[in-house]
Backbone and ligand atoms as CSV (ligand in chain L), in Angstrom:
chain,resi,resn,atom,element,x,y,z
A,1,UNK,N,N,-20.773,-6.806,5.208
A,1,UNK,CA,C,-19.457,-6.150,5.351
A,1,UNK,C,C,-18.452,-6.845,4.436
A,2,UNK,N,N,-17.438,-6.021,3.683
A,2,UNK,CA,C,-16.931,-6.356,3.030
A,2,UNK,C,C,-15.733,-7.567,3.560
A,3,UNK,N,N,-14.848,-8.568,2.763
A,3,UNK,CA,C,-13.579,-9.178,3.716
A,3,UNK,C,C,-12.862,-9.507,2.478
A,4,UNK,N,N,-11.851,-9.742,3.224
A,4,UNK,CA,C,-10.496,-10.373,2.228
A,4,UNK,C,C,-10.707,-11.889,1.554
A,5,UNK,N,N,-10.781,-11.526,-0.209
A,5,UNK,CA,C,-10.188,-13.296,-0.150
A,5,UNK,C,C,-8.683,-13.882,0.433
A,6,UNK,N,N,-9.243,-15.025,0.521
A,6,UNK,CA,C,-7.475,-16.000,0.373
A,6,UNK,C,C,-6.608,-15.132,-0.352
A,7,UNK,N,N,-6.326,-14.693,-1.401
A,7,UNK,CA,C,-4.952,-14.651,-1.513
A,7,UNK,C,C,-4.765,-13.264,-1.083
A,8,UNK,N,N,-5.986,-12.197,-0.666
A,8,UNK,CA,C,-5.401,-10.795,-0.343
A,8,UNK,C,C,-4.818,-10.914,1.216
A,9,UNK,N,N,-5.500,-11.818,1.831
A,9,UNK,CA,C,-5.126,-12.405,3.427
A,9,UNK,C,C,-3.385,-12.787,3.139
A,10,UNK,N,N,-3.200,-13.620,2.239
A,10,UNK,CA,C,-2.017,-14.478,1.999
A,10,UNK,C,C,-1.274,-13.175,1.643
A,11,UNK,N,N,-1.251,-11.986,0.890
A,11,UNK,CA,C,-0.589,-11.179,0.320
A,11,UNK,C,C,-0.111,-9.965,1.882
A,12,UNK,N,N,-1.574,-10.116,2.186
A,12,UNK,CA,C,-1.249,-8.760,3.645
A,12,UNK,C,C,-0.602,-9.388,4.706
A,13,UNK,N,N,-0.533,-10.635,4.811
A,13,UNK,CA,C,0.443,-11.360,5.901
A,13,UNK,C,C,1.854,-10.836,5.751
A,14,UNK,N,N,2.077,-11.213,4.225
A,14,UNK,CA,C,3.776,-10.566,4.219
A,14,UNK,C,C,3.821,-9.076,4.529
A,15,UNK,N,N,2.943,-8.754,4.772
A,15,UNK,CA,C,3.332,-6.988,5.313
A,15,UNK,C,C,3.733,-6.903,6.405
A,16,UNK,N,N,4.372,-5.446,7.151
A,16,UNK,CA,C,4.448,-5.018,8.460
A,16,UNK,C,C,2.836,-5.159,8.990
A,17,UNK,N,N,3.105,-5.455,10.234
A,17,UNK,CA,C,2.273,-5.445,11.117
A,17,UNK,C,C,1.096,-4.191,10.884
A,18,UNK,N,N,1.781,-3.034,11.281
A,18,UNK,CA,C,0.605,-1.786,10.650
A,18,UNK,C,C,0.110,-1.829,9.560
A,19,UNK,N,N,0.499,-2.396,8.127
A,19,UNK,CA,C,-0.166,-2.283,7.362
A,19,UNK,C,C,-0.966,-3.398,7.416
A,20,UNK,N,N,-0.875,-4.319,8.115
A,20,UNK,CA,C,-2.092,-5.693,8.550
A,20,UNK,C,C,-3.827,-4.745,9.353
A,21,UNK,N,N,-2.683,-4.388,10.178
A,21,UNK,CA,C,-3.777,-2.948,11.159
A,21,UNK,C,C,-4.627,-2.247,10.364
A,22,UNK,N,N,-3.941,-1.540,9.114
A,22,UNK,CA,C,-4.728,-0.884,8.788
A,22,UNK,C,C,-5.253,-1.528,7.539
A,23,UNK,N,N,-4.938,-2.375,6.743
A,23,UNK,CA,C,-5.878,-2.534,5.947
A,23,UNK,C,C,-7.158,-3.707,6.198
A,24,UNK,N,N,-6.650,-4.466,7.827
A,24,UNK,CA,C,-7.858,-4.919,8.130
A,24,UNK,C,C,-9.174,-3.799,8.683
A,25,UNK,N,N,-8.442,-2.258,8.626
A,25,UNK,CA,C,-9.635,-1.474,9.012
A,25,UNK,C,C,-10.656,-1.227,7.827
A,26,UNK,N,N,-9.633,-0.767,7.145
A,26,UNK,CA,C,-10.139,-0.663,5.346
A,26,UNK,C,C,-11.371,-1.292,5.059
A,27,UNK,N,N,-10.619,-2.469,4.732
A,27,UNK,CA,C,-11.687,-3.981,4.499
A,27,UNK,C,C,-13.253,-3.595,5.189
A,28,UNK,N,N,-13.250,-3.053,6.156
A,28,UNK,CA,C,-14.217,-2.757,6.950
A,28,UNK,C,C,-15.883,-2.427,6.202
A,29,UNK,N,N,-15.006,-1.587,5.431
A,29,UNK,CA,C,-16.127,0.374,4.772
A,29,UNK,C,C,-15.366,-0.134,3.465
A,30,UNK,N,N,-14.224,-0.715,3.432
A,30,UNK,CA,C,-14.216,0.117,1.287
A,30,UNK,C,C,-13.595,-1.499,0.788
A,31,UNK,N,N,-14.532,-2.090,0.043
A,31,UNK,CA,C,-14.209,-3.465,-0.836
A,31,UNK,C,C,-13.147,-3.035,-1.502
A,32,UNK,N,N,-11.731,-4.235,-0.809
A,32,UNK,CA,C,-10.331,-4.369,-1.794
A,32,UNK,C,C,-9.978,-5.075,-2.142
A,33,UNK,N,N,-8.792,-5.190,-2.515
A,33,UNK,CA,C,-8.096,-6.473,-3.336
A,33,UNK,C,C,-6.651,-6.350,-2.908
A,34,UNK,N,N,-5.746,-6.885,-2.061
A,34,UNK,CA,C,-4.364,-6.665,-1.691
A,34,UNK,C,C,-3.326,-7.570,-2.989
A,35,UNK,N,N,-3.568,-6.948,-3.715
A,35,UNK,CA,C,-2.219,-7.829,-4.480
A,35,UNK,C,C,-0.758,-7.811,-4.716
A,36,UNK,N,N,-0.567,-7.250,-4.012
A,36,UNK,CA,C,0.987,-7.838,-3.569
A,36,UNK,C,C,1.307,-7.010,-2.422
A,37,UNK,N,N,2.217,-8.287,-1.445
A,37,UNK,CA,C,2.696,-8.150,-0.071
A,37,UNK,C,C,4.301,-7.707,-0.803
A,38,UNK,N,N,4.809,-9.101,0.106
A,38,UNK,CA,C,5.993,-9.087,-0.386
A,38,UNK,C,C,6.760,-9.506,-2.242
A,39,UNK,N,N,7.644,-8.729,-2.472
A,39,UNK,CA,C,8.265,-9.475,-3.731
A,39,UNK,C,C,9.593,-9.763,-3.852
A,40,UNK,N,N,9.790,-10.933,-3.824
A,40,UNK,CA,C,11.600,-11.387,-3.999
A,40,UNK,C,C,11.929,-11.211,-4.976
A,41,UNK,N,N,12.777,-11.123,-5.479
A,41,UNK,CA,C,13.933,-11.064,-6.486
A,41,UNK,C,C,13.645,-10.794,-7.560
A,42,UNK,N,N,13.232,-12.151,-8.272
A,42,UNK,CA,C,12.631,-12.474,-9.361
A,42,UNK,C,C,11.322,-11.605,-9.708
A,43,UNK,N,N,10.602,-11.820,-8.788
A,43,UNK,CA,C,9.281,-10.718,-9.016
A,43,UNK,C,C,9.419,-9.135,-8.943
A,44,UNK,N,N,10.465,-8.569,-8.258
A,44,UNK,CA,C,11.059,-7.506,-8.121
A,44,UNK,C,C,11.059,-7.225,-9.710
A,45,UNK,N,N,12.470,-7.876,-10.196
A,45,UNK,CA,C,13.098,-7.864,-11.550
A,45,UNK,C,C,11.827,-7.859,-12.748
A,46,UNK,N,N,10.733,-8.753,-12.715
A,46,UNK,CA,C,9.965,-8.751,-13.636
A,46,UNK,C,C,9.000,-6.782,-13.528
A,47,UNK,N,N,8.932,-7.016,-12.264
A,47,UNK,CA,C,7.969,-5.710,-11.847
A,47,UNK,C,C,8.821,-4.505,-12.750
A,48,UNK,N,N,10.527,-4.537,-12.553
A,48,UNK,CA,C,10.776,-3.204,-12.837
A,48,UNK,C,C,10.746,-3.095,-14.498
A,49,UNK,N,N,11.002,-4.680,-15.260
A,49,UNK,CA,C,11.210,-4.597,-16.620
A,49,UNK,C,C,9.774,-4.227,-17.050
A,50,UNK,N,N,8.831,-4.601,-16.250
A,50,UNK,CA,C,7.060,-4.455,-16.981
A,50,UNK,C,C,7.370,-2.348,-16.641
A,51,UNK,N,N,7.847,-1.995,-16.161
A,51,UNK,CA,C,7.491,-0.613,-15.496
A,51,UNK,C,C,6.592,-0.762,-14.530
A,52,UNK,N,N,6.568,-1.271,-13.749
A,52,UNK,CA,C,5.392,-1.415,-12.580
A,52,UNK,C,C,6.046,-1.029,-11.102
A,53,UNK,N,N,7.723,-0.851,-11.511
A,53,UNK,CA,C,8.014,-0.496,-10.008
A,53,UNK,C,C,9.708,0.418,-10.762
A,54,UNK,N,N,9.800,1.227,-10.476
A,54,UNK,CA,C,10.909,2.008,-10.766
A,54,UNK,C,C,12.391,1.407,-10.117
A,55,UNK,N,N,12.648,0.793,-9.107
A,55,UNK,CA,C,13.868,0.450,-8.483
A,55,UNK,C,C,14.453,-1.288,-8.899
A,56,UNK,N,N,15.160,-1.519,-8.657
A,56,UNK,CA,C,15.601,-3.255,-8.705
A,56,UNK,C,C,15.757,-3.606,-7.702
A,57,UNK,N,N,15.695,-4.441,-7.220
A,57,UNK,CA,C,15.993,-5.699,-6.171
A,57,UNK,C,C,17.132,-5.123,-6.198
A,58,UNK,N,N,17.510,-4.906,-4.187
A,58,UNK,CA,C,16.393,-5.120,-3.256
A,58,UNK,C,C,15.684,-3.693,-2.490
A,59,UNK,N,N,15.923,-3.015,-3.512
A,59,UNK,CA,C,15.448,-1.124,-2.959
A,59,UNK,C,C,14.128,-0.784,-3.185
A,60,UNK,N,N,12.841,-1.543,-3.351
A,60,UNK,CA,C,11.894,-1.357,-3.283
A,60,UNK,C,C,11.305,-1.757,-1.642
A,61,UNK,N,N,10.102,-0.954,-1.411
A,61,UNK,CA,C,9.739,-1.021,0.308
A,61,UNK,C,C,8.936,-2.680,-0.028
A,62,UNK,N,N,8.558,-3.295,-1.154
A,62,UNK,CA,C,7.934,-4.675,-1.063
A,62,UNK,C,C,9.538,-5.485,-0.624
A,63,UNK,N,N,9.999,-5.241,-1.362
A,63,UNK,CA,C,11.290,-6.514,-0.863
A,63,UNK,C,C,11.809,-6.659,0.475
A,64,UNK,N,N,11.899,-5.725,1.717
A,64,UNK,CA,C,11.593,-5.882,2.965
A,64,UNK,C,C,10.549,-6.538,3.515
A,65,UNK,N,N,11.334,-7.378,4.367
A,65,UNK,CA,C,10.753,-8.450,5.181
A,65,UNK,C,C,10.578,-8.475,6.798
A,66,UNK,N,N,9.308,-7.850,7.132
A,66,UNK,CA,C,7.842,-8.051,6.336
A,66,UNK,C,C,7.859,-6.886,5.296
A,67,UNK,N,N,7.192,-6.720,4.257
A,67,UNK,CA,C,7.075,-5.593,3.225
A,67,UNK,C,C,6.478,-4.443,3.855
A,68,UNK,N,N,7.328,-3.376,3.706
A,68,UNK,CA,C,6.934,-2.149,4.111
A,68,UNK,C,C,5.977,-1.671,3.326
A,69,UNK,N,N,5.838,-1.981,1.783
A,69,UNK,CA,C,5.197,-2.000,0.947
A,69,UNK,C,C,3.154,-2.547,1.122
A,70,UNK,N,N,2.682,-2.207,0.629
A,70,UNK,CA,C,1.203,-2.773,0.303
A,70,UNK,C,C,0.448,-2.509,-1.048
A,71,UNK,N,N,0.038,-3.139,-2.017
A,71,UNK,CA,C,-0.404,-2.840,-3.196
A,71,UNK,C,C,-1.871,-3.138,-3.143
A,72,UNK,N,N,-2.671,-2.462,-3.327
A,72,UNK,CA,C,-4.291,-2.852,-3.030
A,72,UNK,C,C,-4.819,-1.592,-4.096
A,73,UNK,N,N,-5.915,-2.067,-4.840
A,73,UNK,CA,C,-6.965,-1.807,-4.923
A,73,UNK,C,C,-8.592,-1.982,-5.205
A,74,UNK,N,N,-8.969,-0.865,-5.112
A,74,UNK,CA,C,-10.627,-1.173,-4.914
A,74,UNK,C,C,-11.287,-2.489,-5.264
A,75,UNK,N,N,-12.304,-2.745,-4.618
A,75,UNK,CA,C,-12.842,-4.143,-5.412
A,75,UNK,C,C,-14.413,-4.003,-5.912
A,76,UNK,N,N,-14.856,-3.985,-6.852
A,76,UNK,CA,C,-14.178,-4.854,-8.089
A,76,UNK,C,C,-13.145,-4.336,-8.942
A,77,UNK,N,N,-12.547,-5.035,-9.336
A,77,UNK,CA,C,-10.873,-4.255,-10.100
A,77,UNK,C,C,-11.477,-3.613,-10.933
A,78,UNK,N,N,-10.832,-2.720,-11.311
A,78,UNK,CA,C,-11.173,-1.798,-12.613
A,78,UNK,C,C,-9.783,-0.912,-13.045
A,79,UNK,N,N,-8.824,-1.642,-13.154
A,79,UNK,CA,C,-7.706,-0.914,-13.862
A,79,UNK,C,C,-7.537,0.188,-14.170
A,80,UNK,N,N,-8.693,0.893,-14.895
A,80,UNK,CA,C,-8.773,2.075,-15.650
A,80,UNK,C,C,-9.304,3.298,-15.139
A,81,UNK,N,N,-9.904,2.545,-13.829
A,81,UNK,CA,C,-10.887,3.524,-13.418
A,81,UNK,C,C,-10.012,4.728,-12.254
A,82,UNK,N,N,-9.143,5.266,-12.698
A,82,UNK,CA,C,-7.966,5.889,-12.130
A,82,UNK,C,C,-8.972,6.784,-11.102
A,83,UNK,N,N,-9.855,7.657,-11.057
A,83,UNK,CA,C,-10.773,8.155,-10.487
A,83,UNK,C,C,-11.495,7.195,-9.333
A,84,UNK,N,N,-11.446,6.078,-9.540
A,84,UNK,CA,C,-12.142,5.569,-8.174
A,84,UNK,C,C,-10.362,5.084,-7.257
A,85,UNK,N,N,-9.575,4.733,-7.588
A,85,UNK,CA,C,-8.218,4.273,-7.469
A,85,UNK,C,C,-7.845,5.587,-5.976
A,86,UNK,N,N,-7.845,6.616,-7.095
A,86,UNK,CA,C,-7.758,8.012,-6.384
A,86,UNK,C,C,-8.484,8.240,-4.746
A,87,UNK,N,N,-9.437,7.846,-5.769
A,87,UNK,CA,C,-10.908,7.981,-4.329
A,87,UNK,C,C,-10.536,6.663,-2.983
A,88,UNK,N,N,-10.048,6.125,-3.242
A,88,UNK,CA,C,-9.906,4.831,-2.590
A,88,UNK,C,C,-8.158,5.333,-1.543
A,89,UNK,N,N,-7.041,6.085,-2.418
A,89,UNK,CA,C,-5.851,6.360,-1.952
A,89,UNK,C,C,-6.431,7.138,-0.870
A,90,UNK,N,N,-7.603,7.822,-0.940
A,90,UNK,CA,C,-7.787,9.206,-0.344
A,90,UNK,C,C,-8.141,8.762,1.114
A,91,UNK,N,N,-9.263,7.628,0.858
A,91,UNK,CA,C,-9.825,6.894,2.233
A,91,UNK,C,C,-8.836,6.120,3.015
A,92,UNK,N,N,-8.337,5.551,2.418
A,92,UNK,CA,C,-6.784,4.683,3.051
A,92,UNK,C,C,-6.014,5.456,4.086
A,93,UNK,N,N,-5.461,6.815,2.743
A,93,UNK,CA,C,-4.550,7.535,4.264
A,93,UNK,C,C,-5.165,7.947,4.854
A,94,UNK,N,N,-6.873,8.752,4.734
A,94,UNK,CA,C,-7.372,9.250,6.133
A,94,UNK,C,C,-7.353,8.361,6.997
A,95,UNK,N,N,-7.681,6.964,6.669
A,95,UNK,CA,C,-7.825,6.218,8.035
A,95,UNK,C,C,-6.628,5.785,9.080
A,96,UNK,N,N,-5.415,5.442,7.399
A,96,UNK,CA,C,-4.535,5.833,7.996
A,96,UNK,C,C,-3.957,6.770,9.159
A,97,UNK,N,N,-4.003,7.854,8.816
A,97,UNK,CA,C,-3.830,8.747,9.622
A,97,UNK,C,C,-4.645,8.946,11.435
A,98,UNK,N,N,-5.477,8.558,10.843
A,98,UNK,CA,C,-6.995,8.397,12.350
A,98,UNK,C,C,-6.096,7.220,12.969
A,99,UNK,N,N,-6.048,5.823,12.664
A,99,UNK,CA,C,-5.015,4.740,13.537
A,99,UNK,C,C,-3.738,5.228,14.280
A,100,UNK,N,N,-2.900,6.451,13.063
A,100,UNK,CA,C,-1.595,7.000,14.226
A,100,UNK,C,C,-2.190,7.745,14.744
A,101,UNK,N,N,-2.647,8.833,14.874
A,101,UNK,CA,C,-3.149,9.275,16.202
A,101,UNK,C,C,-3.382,8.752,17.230
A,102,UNK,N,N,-3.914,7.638,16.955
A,102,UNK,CA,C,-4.800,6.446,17.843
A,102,UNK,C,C,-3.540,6.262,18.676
A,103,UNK,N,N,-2.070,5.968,18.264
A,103,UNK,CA,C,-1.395,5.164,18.535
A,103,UNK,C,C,-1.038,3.588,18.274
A,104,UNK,N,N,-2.667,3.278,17.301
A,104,UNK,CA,C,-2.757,1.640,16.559
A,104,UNK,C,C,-1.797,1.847,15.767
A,105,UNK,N,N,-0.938,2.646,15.118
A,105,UNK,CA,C,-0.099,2.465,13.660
A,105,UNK,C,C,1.284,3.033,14.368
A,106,UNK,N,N,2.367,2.448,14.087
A,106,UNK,CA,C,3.511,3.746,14.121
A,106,UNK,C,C,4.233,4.433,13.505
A,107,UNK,N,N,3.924,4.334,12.352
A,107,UNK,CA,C,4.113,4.529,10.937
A,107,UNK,C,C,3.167,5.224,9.977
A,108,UNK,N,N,3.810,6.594,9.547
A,108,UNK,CA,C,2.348,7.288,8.615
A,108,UNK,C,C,2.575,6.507,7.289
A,109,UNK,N,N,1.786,6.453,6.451
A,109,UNK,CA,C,1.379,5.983,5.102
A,109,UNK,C,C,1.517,6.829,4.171
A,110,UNK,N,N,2.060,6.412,3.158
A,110,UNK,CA,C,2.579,7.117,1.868
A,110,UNK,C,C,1.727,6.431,0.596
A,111,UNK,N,N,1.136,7.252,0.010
A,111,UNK,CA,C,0.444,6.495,-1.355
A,111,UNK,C,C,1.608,6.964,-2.553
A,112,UNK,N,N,1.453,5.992,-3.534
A,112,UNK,CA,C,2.265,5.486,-4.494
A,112,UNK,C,C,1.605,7.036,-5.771
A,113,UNK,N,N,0.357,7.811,-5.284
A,113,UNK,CA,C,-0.022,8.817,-5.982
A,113,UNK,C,C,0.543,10.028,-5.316
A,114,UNK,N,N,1.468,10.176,-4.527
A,114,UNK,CA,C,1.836,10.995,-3.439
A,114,UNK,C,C,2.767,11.087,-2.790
A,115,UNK,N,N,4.285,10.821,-3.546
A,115,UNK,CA,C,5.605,10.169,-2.853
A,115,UNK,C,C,5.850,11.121,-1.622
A,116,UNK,N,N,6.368,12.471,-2.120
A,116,UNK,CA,C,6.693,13.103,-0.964
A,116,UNK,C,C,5.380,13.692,0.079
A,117,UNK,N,N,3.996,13.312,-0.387
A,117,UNK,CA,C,3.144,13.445,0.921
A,117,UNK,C,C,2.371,15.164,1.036
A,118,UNK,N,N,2.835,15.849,-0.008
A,118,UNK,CA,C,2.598,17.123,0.639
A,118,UNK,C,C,1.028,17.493,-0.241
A,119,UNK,N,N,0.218,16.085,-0.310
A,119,UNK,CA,C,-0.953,16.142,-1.107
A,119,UNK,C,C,-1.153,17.265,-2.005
A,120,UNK,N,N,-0.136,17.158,-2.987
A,120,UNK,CA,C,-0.242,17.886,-4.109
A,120,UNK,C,C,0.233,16.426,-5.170
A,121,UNK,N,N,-1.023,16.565,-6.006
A,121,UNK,CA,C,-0.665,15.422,-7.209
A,121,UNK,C,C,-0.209,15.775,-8.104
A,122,UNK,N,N,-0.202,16.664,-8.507
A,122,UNK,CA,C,0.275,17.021,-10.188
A,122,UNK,C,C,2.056,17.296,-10.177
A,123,UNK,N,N,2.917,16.842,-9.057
A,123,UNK,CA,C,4.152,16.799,-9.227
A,123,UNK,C,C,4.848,15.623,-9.263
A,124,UNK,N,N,4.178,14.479,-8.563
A,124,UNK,CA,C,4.252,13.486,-9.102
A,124,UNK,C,C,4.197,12.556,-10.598
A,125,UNK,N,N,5.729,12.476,-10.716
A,125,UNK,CA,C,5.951,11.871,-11.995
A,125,UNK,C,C,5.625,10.374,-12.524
A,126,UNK,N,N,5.726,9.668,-11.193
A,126,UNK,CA,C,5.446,8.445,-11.557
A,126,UNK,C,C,4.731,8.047,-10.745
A,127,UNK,N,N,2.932,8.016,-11.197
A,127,UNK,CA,C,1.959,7.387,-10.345
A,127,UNK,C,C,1.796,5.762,-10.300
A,128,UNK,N,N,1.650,5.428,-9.178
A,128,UNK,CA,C,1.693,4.307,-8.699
A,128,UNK,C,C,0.327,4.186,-7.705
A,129,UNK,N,N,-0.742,3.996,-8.380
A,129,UNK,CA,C,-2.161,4.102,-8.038
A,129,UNK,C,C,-2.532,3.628,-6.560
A,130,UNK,N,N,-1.767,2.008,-6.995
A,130,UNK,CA,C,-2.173,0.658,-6.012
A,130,UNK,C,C,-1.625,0.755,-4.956
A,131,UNK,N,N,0.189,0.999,-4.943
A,131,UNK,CA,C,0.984,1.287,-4.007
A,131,UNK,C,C,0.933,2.027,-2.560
A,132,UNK,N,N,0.805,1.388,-1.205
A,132,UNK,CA,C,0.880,1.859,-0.261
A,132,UNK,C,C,2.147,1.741,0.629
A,133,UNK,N,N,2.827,2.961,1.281
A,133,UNK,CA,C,4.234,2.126,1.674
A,133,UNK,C,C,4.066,3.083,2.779
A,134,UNK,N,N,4.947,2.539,4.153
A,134,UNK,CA,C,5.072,2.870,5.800
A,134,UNK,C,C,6.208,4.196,5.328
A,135,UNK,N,N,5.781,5.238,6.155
A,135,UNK,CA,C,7.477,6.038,6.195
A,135,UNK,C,C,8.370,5.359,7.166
A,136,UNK,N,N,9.325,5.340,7.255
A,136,UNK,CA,C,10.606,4.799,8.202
A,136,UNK,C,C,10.032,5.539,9.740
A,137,UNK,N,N,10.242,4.689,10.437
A,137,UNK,CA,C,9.544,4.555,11.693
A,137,UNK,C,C,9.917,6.308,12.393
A,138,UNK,N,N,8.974,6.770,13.158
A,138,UNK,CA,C,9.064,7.507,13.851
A,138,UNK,C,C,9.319,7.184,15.055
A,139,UNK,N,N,8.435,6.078,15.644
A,139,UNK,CA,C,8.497,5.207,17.104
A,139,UNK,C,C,9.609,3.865,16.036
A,140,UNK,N,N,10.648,2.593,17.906
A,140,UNK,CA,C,10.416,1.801,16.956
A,140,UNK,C,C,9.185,1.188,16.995
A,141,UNK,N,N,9.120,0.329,15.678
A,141,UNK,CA,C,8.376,-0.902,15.438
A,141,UNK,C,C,8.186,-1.235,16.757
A,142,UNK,N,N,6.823,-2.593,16.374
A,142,UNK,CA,C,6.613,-3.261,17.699
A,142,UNK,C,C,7.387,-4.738,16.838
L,1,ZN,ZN,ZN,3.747,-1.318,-4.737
């Protein structure tokens, strides 16, 4: 069975609680890589000058503390391989989705390939492969 190294453990700590929930389900069935939890300031600022995150410090869902944010993908990395990336967003929110039902999550999941959710990709302007982020609570938080 697949598991987290050290630093994807160290990275999913700074998350909300549900996204701990669910990507320790993940880990389960689909080999990942969590690379980035939270990002302060500085890492914010570098993220938006590389183009890797559209907003500045502090309006991205990583700069909330814990990060509403989650950046993961597949393992072994493959940057390019936008097609397995895809395949991987797809398994995430189903399971996603299976945990809120459950009542384990309270928060649905938004992929960074899928802002407004209405699983149509081709209107999305700015894909963000890795990116997983909580919608604003329906229940509160625990
Ligand atoms: Zn992200």
């Amino acid at each position: 069975m697949p598991y987290f190294s050290k630093s994807s453990k160290r990275n999913l700590a700074q998350c909300h609680p549900d996204l701990i929930t669910l990507f320790n389900e993940v880990i389960k069935h689909f080999d990942c890589k969590v690379i980035c939890g939270h990002r302060g300031q500085a890492a914010q600022m570098s993220a938006f000058i590389k183009g890797n995150s559209k907003v500045k410090w502090p309006n991205s869902y990583h700069n909330k503390k814990p990060s509403m944010a989650a950046d993961v993908i597949p393992f072994p990395v493959e940057w390019k391989n936008l097609k397995r990336m895809k395949f991987f967003a797809g398994y995430v929110l189903g399971i996603a989705q299976g945990l809120f039902n459950e009542g384990k999550i309270y928060h649905k999941v938004v992929s960074g390939l899928d802002w407004d959710a209405d699983t149509i990709l081709k209107d999305t302007t700015f894909k963000d492969h890795p990116h997983f982020q909580l919608i604003p609570p329906i229940k509160a938080a625990r």
